[in-house]
LUMDRENMAR-166943 format. One line per 3 residues: their letters; for each residue x, z, y of N, C-alpha, C. Coordinates in steps of 0.02 Angstrom, whole numbers, always signed. Last residue first. Layout:
<rs>
A	X Z Y X Z Y X Z Y  ...
</rs>
This chain:
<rs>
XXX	+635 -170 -1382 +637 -128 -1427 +595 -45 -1415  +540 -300 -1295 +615 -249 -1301 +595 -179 -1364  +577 -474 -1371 +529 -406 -1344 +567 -343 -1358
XXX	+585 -614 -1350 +648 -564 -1358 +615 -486 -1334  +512 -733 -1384 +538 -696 -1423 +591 -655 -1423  +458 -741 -1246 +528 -770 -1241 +557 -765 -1318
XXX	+350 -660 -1251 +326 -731 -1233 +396 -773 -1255  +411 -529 -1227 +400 -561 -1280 +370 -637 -1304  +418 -541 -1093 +470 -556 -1125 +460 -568 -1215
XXX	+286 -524 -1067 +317 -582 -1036 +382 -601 -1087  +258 -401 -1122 +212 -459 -1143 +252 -542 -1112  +351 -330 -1021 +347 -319 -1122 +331 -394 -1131
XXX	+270 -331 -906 +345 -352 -908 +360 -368 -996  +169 -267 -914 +171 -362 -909 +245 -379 -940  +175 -139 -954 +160 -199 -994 +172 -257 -1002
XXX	+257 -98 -835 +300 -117 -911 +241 -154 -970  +141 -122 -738 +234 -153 -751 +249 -171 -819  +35 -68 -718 +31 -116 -769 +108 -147 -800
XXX	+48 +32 -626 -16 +51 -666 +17 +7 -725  +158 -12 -546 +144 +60 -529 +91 +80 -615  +148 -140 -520 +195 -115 -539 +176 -50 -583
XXX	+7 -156 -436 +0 -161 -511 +78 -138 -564  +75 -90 -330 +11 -68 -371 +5 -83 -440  +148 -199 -296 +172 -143 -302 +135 -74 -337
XXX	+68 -302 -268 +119 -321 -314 +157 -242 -333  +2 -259 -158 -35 -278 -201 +2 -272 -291  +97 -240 -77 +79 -180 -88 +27 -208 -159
XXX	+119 -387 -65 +186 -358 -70 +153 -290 -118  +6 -418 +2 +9 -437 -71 +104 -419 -116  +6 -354 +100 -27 -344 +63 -35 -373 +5
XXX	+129 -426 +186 +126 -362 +164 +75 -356 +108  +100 -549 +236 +134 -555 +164 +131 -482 +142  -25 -621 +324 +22 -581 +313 +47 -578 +240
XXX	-27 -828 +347 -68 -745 +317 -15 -716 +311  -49 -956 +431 -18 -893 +446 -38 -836 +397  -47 -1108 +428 -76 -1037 +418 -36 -1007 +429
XXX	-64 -1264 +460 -25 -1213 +487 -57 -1155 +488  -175 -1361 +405 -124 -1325 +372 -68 -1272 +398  -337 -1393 +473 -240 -1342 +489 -226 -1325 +446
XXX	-433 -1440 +378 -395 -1477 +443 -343 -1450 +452  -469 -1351 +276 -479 -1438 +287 -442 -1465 +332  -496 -1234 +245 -492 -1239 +315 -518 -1327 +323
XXX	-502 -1221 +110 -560 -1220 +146 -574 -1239 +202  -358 -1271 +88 -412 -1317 +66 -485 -1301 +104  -294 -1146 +143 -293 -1216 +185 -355 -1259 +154
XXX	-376 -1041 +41 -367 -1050 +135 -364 -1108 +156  -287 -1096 -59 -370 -1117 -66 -396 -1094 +2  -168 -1071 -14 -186 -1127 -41 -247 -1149 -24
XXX	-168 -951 -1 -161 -970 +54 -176 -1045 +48  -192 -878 -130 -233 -867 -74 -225 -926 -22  -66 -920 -207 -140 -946 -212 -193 -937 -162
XXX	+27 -860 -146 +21 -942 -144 -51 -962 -153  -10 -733 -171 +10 -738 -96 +6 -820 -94  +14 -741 -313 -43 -696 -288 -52 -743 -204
XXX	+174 -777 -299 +125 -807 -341 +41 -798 -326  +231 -658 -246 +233 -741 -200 +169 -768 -260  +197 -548 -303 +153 -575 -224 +159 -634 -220
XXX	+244 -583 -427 +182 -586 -420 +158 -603 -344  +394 -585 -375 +365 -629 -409 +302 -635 -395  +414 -462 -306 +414 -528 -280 +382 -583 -308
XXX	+365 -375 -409 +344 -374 -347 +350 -445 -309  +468 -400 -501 +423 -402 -510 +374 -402 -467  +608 -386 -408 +589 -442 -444 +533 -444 -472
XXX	+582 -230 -382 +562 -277 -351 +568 -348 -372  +574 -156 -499 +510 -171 -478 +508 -218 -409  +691 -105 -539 +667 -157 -576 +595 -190 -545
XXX	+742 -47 -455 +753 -98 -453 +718 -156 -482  +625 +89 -389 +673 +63 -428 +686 -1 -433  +501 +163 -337 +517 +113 -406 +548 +113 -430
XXX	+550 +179 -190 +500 +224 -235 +515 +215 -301  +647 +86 -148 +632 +166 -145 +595 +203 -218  +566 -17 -178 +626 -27 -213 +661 +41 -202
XXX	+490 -19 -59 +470 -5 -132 +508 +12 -174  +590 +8 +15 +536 +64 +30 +499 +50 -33  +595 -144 +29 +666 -89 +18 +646 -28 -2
XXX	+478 -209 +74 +491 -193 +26 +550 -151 -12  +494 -151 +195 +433 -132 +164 +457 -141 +83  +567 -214 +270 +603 -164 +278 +542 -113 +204
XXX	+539 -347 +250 +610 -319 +210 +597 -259 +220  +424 -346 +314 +439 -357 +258 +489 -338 +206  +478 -344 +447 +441 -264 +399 +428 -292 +345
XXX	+545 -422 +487 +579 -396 +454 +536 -333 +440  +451 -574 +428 +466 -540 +475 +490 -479 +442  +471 -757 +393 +468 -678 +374 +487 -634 +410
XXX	+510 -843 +452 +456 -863 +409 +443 -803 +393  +554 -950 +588 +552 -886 +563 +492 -854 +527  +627 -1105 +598 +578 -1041 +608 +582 -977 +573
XXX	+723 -1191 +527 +721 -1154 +612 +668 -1130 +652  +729 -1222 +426 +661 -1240 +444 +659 -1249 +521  +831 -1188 +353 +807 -1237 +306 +766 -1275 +382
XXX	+842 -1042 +412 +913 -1113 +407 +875 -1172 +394  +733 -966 +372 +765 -993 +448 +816 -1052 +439  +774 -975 +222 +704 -1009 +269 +689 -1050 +336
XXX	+875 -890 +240 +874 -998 +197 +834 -1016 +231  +844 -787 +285 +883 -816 +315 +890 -878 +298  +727 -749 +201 +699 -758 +256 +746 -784 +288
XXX	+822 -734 +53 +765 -770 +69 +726 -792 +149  +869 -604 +106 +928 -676 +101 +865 -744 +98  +794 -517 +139 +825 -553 +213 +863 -614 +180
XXX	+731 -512 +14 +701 -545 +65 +738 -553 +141  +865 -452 -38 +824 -501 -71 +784 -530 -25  +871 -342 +24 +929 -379 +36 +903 -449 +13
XXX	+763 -237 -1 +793 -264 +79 +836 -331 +72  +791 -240 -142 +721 -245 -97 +738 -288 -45  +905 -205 -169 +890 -284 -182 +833 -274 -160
XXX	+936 -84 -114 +970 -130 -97 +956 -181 -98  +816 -15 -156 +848 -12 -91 +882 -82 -75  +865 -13 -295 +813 -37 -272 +788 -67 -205
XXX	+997 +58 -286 +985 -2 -290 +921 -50 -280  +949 +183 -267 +975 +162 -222 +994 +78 -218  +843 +211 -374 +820 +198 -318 +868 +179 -251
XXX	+957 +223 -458 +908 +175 -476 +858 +162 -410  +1024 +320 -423 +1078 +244 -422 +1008 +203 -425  +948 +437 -400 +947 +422 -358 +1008 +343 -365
XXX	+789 +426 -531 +884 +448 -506 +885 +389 -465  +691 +432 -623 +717 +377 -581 +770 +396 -561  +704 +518 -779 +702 +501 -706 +725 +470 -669
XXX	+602 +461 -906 +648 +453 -878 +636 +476 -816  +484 +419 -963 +520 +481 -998 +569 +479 -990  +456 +303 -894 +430 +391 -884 +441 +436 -918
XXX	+500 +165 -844 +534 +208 -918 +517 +294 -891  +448 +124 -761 +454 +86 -795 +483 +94 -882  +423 +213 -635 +359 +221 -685 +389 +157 -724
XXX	+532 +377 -692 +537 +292 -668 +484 +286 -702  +464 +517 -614 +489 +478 -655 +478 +389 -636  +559 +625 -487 +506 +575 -498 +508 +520 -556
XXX	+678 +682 -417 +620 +725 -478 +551 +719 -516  +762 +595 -362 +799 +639 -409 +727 +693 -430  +689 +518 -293 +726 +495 -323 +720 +545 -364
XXX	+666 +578 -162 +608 +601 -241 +622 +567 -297  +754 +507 -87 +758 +594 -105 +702 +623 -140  +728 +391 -101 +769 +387 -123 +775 +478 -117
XXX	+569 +405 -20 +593 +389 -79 +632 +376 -123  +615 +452 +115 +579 +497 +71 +595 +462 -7  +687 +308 +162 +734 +387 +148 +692 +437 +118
XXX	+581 +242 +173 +643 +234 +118 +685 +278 +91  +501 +295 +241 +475 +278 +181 +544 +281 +141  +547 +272 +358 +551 +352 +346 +525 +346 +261
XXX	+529 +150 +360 +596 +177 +380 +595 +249 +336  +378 +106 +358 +433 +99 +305 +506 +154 +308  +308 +182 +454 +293 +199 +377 +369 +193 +355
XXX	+371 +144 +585 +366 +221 +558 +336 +245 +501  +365 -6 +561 +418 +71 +561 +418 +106 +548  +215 -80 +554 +265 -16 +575 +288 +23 +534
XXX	+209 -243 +520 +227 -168 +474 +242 -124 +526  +76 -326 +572 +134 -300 +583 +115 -241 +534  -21 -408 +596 +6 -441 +585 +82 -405 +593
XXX	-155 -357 +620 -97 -367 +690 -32 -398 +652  -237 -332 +515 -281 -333 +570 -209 -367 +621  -133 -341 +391 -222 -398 +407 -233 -384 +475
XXX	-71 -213 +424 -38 -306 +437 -103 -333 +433  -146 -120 +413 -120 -125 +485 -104 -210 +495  -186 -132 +280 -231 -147 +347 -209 -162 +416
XXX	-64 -101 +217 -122 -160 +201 -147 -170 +273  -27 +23 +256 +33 -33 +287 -14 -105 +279  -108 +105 +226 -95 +101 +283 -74 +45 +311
XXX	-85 +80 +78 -147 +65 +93 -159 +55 +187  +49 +142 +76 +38 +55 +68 -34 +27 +77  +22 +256 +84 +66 +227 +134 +52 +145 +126
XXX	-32 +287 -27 -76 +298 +40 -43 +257 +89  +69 +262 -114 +12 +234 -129 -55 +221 -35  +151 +382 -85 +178 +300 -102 +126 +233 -68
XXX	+60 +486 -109 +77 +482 -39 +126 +408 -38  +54 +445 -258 -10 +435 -235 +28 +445 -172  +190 +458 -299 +158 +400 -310 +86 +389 -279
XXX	+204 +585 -281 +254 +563 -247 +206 +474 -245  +96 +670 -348 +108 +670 -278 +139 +624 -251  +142 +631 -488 +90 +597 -477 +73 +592 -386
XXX	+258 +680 -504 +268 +594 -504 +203 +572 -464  +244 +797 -505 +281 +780 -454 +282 +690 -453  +78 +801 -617 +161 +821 -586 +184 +784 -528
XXX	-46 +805 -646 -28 +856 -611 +46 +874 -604  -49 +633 -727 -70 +705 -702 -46 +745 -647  -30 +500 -735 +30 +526 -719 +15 +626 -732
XXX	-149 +423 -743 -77 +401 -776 -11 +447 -763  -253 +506 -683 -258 +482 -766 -183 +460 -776  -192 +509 -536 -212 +564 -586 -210 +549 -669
XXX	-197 +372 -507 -156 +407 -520 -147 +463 -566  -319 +347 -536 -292 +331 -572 -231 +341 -564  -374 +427 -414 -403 +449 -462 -361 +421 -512
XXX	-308 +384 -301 -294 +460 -326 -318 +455 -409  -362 +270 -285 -302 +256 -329 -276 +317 -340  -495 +313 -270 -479 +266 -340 -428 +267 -355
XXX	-478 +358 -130 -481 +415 -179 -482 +376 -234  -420 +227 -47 -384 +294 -62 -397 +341 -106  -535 +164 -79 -508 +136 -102 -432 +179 -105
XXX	-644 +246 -18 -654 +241 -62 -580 +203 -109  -577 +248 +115 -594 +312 +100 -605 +285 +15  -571 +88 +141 -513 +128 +145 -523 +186 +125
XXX	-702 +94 +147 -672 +42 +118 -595 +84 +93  -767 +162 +254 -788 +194 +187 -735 +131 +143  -705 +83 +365 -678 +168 +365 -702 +178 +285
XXX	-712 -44 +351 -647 -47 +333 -641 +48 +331  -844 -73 +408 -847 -37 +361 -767 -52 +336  -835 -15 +603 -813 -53 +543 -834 -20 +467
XXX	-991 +60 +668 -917 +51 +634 -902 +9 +600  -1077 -16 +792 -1067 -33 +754 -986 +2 +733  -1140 +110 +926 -1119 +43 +920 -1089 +42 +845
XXX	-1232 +207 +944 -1257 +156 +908 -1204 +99 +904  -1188 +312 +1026 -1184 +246 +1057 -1219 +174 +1030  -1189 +429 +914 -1201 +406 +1010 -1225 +376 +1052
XXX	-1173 +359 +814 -1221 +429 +829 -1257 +430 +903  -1106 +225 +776 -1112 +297 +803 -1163 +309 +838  -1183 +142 +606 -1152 +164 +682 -1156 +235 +705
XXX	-1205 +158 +476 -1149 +112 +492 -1139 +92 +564  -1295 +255 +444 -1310 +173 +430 -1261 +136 +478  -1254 +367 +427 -1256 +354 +526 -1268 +266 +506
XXX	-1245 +371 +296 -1302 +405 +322 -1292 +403 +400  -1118 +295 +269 -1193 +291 +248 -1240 +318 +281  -1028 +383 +323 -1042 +298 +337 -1105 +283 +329
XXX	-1030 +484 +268 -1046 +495 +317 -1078 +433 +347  -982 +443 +134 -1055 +469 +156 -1093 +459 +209  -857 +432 +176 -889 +374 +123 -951 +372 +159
XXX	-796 +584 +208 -771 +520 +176 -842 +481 +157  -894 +653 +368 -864 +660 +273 -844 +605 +248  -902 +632 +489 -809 +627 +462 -811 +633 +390
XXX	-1013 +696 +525 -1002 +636 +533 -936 +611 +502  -963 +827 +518 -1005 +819 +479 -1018 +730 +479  -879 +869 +626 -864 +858 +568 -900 +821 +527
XXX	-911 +737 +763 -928 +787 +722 -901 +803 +658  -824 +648 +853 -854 +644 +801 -850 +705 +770  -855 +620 +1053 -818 +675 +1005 -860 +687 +930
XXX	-871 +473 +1140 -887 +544 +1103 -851 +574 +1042  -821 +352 +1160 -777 +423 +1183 -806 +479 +1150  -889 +204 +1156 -911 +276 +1221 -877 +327 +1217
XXX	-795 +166 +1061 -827 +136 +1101 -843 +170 +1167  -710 +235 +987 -680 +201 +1001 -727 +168 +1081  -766 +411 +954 -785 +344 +964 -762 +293 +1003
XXX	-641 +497 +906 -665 +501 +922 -728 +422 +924  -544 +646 +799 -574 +591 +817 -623 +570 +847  -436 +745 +951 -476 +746 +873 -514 +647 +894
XXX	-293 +671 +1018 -331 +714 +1003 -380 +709 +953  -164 +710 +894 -209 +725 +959 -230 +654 +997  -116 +643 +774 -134 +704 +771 -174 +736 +828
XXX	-62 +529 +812 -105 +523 +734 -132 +595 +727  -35 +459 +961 -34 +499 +931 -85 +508 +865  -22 +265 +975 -65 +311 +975 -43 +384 +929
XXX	+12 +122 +952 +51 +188 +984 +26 +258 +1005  -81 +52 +895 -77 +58 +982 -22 +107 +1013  -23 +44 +770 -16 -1 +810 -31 -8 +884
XXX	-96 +181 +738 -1 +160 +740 +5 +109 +779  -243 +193 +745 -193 +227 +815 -108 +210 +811  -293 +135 +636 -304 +115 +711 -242 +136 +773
XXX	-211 +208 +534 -229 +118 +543 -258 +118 +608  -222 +351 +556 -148 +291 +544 -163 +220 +567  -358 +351 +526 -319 +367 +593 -278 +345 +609
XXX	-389 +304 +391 -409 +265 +443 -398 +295 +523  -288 +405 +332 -267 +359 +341 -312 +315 +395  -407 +525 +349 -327 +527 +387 -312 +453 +389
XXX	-484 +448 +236 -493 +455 +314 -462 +482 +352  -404 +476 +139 -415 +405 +160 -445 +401 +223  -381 +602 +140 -331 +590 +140 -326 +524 +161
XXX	-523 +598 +51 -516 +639 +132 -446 +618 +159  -521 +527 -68 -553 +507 +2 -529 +539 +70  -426 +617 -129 -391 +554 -99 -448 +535 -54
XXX	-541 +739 -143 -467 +734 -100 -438 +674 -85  -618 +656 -231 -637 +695 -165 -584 +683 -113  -536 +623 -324 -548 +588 -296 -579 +597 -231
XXX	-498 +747 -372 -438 +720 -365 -471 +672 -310  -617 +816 -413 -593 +835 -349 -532 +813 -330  -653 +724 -517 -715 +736 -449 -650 +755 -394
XXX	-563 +777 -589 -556 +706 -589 -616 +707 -522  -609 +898 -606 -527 +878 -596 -539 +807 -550  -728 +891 -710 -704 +932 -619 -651 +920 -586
XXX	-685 +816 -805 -714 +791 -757 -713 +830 -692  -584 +917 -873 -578 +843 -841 -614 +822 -800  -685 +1023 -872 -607 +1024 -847 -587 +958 -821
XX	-856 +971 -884 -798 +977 -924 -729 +991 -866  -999 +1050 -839 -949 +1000 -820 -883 +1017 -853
</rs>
């Protein structure tokens, strides 16, 4: 086995295991649930899950997708989330390697895989990602490269502005909305979620972020109502195509961004 490939096995190993921490986050934040006591257990009958039942992915597989116990049915959102945490280790790894960018961007990364599920299932950001999100990511500011210029460091004006037009951008947008409509069209873990990108990133990534989700985020909901046929009054969360928009930042930014502007004949130097 080559260096690389042992690497690359145990980058993704590890983001699985790190993805089944996270399917702790996702059940237990929104009940208010301690993320550390007690050990895990079966939601259904209570029994106490074995290590060996807990391996990322596998384990799913081989209890054919119930508990042990009780037989009652797991979600497959646990090998979903385990597999879909160690992929973005793994392309983290390839785009960044074994530096401080690549930690800061994969625990980035985990957090937004948290923040995905929690909003599909309840229709809420907790707090206790974004908030503490914002302030971790304006203090890795100063040793994390900008993924828009990586032979750069983001510094802390670039993530403090990011901050600024994250948050500030969707409350000015969610306040027209309210004015326009006298509802309330956006909820403030949105802002507070995307400010927390505009953390991590930098400025430049939330006009890009916005863009795509709303664009990504229109189409879904579109071909939703058309399937629905009858209620046009939807509802879909906006987080995940926020984190969606923030992913591809992360891997594809400065391409799109290049390819766009050169669309303008003004491609940057």
């Amino acid at each position: 086995m080559t260096p690389l490939l042992f690497w690359s096995f145990m980058v993704f190993l590890v983001g699985s295991v790190v993805g089944s921490f996270m399917n702790v986050c996702i059940y237990r934040l929104p009940r208010s649930q301690s993320i550390v006591f007690p050990p895990s257990s079966c939601p259904r009958c209570g029994s106490r899950i074995p290590w060996y039942d807990n391996i990322p992915i596998f384990g799913f597989l081989l209890l054919g997708g119930k508990c042990r116990f009780c037989k009652g049915k797991i979600s497959p959102r646990y090998p979903v989330v385990e597999l879909l945490t160690g992929l973005l280790a793994l392309l983290l790894f390839f785009k960044f390697q074994f530096t401080a960018t690549f930690f800061a961007m994969f625990l980035f990364c985990a957090a937004l895989v948290v923040v995905t599920f929690i909003d599909l299932e309840h229709r809420i950001i907790p707090d206790e990602i974004s908030l503490p999100g914002i302030v971790l990511g304006f203090i890795l500011s100063f040793f994390v490269s900008n993924p828009y210029r990586p032979d750069e460091i983001l510094g802390w004006k670039e993530s403090l502005t990011g901050i600024v037009a994250g948050g500030g951008s969707l409350l000015l947008v969610a306040y027209g909305y309210q004015l326009a409509t006298r509802k309330e069209g956006m909820g403030g873990g949105d802002i507070k979620l995307l400010a927390m990108m505009g953390a991590f990133l930098g400025w430049r990534a939330v006009p890009f972020i916005i863009f795509l989700s709303s664009l990504v985020g229109s189409g879904v909901g579109i071909s939703l109502m058309l399937a629905r046929h009858k209620d046009s009054r939807l509802s879909i969360p906006f987080g995940p195509f926020l984190a969606f928009g923030a992913f591809m930042f992360i891997f594809f930014g400065r391409q799109i961004i290049d390819w766009y502007l050169g669309l303008g004949g003004n491609p940057r130097g």
